[in-house]
N, C-alpha and C positions, 0 to 999 in steps of 0.2 A: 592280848586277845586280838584276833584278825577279825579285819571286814565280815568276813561270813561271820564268824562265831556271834560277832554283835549283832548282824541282824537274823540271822537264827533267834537268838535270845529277844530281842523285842519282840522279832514274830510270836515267839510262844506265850510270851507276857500278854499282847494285844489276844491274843485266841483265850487266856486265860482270862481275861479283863471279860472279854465280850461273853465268856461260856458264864460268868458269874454272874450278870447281867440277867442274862438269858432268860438263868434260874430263877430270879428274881423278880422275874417279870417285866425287868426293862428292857422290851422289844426292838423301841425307837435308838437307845443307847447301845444295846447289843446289836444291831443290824449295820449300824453308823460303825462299828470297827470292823466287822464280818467283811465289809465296802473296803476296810481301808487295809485289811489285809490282804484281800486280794489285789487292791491295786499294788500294792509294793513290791508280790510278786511278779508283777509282768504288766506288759501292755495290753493282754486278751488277744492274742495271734491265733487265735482260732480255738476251739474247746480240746481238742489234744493237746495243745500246750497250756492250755489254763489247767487241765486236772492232771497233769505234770508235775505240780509242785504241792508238795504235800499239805501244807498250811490252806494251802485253796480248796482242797477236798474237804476240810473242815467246815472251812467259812463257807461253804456252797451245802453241802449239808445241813450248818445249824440254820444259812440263811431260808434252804426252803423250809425249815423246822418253823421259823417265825413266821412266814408266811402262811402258812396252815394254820397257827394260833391267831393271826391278826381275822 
């Protein structure tokens, strides 16, 4: 397995972790990976490169989904 292929695969594990969370209502635990997915894709070089990578359009979605619920 290559470097990408593994972190592909965490990514989608952590988006899966924190989507299940989510559901379940844990906000604080679900937002705390939604943070640490996007940090691993990038440094945040501006918002066309942060919604560049596809895991970040997730985690920036579900993140403002939680903020509406909190």
């Amino acid at each position: 397995m290559t470097t990408n292929q593994l972190l592909e695969s965490n990514l989608e594990s952590l988006i899966n972790t924190a989507a299940q969370n989510h559901q379940l209502g844990k906000l604080d635990e679900a937002e705390s990976i939604y943070r640490q997915v996007i940090q691993i894709q990038g440094d945040n070089q501006g918002e066309e490169k942060l919604l560049s990578k596809p895991y970040n359009v997730i985690a920036i979605a579900n993140l403002a989904s939680i903020f509406e619920e909190k």
